[in-house]
N, C-alpha and C positions, 0 to 999 in steps of 0.2 A: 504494500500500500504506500511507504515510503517514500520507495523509487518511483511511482506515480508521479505522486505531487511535486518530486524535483523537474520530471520533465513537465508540470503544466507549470513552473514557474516560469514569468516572464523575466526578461533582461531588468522590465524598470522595478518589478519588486525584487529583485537583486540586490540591485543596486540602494532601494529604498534601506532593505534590510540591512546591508551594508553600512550604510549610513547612521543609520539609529544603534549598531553597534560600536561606532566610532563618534557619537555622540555629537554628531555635526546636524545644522540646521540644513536646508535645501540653498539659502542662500548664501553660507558657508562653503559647502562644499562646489558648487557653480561655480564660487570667486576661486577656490583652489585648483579647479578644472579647468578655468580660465574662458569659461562660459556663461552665453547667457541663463540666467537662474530660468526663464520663463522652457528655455529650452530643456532643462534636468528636469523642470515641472512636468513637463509634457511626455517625457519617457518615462519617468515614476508612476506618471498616474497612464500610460498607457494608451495616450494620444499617438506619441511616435512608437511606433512596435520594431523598426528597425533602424535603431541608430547607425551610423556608420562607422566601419573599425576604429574613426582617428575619434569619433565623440568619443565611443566607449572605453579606447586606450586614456582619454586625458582624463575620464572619471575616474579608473583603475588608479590614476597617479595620484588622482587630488585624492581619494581613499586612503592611498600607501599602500594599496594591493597587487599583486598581478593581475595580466589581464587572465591566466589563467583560472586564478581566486576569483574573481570576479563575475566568469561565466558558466565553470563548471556546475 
C-alpha cells in the first residue's frame, strides 16, 4: 500500500513536504531557488505538474537536497 502512494505523489507535494521538513516558508525557499515565489506556489499546489529539470534542480538546491532526494 506504501509503495502506492509514493508513486501517486506529485513532484509539488514533494517538494511541499520537503519544505515543511526544513522549516522554510514558500517564500523562503522561492528567494533561495532564486524564483519567482508565485511560481513554487503553483507547483506545490499543482497548477504546474511538470516543472522543468533547471526549476526542479534550483528547488533541490534552495532545499540543500539532491535532485535525487528530491524526486525519488
Amino acid at each position: 500500500m506504501e509503495e502506492m502512494k509514493s508513486k501517486l505523489e506529485t513532484i509539488g507535494s514533494k517538494i511541499k513536504a520537503w519544505r515543511k521538513k526544513k522549516d522554510l516558508t514558500q517564500d523562503a525557499l522561492a528567494k533561495k531557488a532564486d524564483m519567482p515565489y508565485t511560481t513554487l506556489a503553483k507547483i506545490e499546489s499543482d497548477v504546474i505538474q511538470n516543472p522543468s529539470l533547471q526549476t526542479i534542480t534550483k528547488i533541490a538546491e534552495g532545499l540543500g537536497i539532491s535532485l535525487d532526494e528530491l524526486v525519488k
